[in-house]
DRENTORKOL-3810 file (N, C-alpha, C; in nm, 4 decimals):
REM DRENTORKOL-3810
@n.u->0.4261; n.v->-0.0329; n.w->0.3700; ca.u->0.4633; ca.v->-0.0125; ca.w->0.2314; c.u->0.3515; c.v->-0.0648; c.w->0.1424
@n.u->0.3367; n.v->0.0096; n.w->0.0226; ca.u->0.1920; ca.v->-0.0450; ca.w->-0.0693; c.u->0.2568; c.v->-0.0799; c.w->-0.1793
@n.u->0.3968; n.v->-0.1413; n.w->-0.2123; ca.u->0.4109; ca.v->-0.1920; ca.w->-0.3185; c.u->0.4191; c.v->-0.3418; c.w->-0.3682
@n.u->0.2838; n.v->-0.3692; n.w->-0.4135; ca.u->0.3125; ca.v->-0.5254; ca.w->-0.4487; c.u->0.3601; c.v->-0.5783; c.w->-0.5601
@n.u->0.4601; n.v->-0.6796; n.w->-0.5997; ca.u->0.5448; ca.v->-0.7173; ca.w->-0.7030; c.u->0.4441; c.v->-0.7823; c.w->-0.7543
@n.u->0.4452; n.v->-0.7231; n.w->-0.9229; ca.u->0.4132; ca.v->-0.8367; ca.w->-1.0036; c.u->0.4385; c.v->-0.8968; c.w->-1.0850
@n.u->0.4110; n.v->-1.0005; n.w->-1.1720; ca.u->0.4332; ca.v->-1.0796; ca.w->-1.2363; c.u->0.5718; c.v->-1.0017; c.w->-1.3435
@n.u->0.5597; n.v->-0.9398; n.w->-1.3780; ca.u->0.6420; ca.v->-0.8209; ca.w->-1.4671; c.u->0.7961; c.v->-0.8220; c.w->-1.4012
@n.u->0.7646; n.v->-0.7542; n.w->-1.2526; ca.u->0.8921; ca.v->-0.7213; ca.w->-1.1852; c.u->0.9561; c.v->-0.8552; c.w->-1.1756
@n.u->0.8573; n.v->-0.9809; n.w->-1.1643; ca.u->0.9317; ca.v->-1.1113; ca.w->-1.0949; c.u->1.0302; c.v->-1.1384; c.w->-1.2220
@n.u->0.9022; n.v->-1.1194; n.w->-1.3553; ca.u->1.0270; ca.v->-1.1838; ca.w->-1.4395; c.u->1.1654; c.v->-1.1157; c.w->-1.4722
@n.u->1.1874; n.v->-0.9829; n.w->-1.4725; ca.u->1.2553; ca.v->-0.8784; ca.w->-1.4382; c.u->1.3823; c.v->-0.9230; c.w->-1.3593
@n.u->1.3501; n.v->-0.9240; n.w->-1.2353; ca.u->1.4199; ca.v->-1.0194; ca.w->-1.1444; c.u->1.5136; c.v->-1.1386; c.w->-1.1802
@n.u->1.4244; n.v->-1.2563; n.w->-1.1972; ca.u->1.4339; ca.v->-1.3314; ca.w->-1.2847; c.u->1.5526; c.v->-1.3690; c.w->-1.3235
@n.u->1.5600; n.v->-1.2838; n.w->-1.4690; ca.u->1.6667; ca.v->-1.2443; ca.w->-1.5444; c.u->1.7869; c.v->-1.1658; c.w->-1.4689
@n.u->1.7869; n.v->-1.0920; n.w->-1.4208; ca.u->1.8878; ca.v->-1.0187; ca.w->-1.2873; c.u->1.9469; c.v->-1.1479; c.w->-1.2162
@n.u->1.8799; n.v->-1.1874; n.w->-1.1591; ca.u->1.9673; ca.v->-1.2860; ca.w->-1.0609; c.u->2.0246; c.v->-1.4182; c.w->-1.0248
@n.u->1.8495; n.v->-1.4668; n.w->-1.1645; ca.u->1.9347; ca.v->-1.5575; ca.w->-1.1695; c.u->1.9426; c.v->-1.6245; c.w->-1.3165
@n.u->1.9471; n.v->-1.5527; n.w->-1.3980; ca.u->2.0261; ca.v->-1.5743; ca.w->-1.5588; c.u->1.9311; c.v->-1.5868; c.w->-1.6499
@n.u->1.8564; n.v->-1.6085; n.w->-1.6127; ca.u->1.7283; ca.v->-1.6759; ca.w->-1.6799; c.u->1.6337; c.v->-1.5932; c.w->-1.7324
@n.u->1.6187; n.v->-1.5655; n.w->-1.8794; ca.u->1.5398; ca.v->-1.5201; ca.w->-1.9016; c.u->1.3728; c.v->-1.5856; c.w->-1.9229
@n.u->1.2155; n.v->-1.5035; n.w->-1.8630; ca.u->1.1391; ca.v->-1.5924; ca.w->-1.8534; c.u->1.0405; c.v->-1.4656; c.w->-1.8737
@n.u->0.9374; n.v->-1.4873; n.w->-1.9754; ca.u->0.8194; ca.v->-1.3774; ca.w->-1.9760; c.u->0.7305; c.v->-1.4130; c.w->-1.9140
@n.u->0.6752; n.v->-1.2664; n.w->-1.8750; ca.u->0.5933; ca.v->-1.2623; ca.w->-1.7675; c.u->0.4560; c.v->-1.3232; c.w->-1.7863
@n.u->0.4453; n.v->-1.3020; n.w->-1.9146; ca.u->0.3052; ca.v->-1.3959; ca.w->-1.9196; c.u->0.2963; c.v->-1.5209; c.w->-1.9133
@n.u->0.4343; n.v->-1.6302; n.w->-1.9421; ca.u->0.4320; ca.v->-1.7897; ca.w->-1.8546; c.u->0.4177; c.v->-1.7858; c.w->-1.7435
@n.u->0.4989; n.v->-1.6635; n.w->-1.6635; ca.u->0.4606; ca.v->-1.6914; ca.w->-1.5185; c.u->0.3394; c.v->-1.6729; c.w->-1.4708
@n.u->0.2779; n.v->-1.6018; n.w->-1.5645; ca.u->0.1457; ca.v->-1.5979; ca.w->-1.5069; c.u->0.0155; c.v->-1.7395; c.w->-1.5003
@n.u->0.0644; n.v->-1.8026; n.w->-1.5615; ca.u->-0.0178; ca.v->-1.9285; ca.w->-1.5790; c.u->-0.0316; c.v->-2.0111; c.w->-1.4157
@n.u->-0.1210; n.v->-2.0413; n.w->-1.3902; ca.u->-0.1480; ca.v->-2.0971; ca.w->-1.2404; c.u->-0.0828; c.v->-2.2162; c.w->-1.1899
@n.u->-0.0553; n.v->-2.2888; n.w->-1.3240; ca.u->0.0082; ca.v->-2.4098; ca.w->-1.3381; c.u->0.1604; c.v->-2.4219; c.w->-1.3330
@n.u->0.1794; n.v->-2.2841; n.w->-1.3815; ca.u->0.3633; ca.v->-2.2476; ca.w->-1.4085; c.u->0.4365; c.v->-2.3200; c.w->-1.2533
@n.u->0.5458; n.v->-2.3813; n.w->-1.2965; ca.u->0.6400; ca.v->-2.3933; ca.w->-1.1801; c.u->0.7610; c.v->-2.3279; c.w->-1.2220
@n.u->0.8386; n.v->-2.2960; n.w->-1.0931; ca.u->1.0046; ca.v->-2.2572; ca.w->-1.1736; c.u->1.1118; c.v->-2.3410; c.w->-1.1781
@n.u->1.0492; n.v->-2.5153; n.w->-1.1527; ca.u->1.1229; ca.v->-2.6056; ca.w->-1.2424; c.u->1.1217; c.v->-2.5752; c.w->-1.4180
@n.u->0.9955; n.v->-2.5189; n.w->-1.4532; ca.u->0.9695; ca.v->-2.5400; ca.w->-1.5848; c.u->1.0713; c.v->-2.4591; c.w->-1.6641
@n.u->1.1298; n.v->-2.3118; n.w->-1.5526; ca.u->1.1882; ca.v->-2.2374; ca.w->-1.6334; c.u->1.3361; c.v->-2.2418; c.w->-1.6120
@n.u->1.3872; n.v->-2.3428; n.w->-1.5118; ca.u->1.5072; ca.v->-2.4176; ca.w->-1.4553; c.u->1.5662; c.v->-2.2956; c.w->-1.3916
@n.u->1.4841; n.v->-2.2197; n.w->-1.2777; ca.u->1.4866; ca.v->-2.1400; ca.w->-1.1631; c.u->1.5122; c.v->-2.2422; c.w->-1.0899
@n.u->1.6170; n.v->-2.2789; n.w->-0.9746; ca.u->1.6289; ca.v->-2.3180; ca.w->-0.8500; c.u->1.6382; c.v->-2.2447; c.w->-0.7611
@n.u->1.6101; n.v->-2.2861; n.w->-0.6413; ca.u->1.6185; ca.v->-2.2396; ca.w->-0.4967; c.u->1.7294; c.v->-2.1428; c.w->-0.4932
@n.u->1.8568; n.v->-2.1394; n.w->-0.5159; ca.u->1.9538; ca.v->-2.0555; ca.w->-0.5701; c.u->1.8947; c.v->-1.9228; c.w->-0.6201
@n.u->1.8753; n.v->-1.9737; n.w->-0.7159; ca.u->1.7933; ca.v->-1.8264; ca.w->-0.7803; c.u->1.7102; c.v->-1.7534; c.w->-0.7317
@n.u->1.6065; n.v->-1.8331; n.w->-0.6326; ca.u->1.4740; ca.v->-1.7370; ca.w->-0.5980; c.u->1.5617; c.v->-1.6669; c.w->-0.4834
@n.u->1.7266; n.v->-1.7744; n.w->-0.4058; ca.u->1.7607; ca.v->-1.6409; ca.w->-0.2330; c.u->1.8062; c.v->-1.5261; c.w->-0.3343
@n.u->1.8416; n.v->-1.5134; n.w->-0.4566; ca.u->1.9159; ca.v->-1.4209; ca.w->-0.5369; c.u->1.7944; c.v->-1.3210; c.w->-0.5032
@n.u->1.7022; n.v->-1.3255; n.w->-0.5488; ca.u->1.5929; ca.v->-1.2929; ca.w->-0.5759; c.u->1.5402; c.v->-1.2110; c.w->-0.4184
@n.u->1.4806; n.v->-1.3108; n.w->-0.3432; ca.u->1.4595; ca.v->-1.2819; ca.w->-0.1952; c.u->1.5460; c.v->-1.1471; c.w->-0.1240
@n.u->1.7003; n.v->-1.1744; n.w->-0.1707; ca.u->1.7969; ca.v->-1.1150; ca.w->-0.0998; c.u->1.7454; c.v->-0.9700; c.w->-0.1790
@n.u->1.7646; n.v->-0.9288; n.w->-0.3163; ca.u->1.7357; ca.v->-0.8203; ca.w->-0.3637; c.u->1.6039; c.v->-0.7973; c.w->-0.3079
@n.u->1.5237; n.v->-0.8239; n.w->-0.2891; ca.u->1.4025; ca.v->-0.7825; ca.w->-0.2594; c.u->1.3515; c.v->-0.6940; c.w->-0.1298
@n.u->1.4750; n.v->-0.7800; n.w->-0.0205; ca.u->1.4941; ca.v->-0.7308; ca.w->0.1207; c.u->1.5142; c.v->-0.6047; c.w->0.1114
@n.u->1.6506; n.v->-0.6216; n.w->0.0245; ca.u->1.7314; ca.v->-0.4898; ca.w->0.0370; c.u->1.6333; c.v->-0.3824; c.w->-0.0448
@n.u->1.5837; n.v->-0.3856; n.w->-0.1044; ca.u->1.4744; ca.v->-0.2735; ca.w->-0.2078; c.u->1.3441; c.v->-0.2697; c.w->-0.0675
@n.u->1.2762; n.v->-0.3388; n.w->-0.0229; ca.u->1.1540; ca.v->-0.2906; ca.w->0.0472; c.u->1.2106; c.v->-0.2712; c.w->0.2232
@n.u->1.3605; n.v->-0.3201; n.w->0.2479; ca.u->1.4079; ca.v->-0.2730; ca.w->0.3631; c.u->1.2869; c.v->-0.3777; c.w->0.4767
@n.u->1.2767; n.v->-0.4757; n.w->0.4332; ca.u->1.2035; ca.v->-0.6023; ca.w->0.5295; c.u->1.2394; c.v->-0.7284; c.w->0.4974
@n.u->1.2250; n.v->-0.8523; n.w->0.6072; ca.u->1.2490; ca.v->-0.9182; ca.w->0.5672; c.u->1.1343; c.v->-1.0278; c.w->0.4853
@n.u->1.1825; n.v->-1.1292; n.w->0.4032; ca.u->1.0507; ca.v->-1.1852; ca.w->0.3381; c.u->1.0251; c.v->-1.3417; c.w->0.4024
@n.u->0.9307; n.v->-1.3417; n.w->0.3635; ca.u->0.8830; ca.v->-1.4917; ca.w->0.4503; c.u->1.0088; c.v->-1.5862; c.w->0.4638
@n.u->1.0154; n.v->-1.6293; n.w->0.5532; ca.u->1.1124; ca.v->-1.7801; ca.w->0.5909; c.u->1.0530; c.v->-1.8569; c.w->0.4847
@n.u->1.1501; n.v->-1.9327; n.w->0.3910; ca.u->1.0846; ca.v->-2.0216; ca.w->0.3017; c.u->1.0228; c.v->-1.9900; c.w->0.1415
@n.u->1.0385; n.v->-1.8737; n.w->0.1578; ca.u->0.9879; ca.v->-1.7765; ca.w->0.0179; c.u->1.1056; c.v->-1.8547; c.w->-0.0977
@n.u->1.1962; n.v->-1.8994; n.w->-0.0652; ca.u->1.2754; ca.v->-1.9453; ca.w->-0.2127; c.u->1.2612; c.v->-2.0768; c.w->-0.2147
@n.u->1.1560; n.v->-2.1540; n.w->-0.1286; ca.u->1.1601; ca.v->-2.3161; ca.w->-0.1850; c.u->1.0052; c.v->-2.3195; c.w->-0.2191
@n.u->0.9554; n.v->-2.1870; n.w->-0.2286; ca.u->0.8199; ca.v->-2.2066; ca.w->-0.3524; c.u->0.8230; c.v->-2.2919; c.w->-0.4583
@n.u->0.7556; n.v->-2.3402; n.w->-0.5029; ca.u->0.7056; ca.v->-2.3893; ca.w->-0.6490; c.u->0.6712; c.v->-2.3265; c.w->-0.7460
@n.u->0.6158; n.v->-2.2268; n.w->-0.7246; ca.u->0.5155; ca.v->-2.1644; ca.w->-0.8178; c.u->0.5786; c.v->-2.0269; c.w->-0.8291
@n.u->0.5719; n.v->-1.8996; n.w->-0.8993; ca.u->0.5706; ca.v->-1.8182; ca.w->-0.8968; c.u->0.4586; c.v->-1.7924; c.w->-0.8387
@n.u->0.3476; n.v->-1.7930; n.w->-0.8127; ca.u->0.2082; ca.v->-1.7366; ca.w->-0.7856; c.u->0.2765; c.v->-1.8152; c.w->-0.6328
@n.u->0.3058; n.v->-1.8827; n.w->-0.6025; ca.u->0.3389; ca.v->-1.8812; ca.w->-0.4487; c.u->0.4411; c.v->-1.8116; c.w->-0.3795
@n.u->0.5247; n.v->-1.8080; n.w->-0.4664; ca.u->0.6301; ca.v->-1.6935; ca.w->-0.4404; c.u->0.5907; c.v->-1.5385; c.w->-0.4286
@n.u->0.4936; n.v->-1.5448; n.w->-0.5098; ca.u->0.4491; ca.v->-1.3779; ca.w->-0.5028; c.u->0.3523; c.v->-1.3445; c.w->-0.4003
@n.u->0.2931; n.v->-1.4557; n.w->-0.3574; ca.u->0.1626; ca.v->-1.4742; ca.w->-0.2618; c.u->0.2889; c.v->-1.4049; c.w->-0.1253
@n.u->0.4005; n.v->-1.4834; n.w->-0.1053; ca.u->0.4825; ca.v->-1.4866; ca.w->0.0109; c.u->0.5131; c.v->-1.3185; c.w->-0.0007
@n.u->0.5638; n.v->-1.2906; n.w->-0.0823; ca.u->0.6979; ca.v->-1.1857; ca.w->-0.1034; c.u->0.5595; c.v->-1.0538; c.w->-0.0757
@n.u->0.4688; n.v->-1.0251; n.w->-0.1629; ca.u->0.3293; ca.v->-0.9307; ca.w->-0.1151; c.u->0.3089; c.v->-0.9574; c.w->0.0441
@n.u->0.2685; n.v->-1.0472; n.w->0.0398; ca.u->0.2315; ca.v->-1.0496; ca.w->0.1970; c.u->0.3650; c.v->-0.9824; c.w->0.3220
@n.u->0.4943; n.v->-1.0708; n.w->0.2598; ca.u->0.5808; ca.v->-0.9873; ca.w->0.3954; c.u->0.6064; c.v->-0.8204; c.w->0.3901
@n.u->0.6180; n.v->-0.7964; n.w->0.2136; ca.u->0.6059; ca.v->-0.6505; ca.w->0.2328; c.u->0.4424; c.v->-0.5901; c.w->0.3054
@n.u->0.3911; n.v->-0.6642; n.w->0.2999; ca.u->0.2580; ca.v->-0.5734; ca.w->0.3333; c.u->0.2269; c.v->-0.5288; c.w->0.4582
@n.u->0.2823; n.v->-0.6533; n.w->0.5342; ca.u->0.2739; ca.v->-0.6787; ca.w->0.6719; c.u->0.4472; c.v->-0.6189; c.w->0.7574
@n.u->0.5129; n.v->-0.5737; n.w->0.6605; ca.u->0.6539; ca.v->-0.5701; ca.w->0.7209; c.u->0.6826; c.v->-0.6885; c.w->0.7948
@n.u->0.6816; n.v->-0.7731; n.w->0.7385; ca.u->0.7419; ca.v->-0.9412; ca.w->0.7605; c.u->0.8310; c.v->-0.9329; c.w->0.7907
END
């Protein structure tokens, strides 16, 4: 599959699953965590789980106790890429 999520779709997401609204251009900051945007672990399996079900793979073990969005997206690209 060649579709990699970005910053756009995450915040997208985000808001979908787990309540929170958050623009995409904070997440883009290198520094951003999703303490900052009071995303928990909760939120990112919300997240993970939709993601499965849309690219039909599974995503990295561990993809929802990221820190970062930019680590989260590092994970979630890579398992679609690789069919993880």
């Amino acid at each position: 599959m060649n579709h990699h999520l970005t910053h756009e779709e995450l915040a997208a997401l985000i808001k979908t699953r787990a309540g929170i609204t958050v623009a995409a251009d904070a997440i883009e900051h290198p520094d951003a965590t999703f303490d900052e945007f009071g995303v928990d672990s909760l939120g990112l399996l919300g997240i993970v789980g939709e993601l499965e079900n849309r690219y039909g793979t599974q995503i990295a073990p561990g993809a929802e106790m990221s820190k970062t969005p930019q680590q989260f997206l590092d994970a979630v690209n890579s398992s679609v890429k690789t069919g993880a």
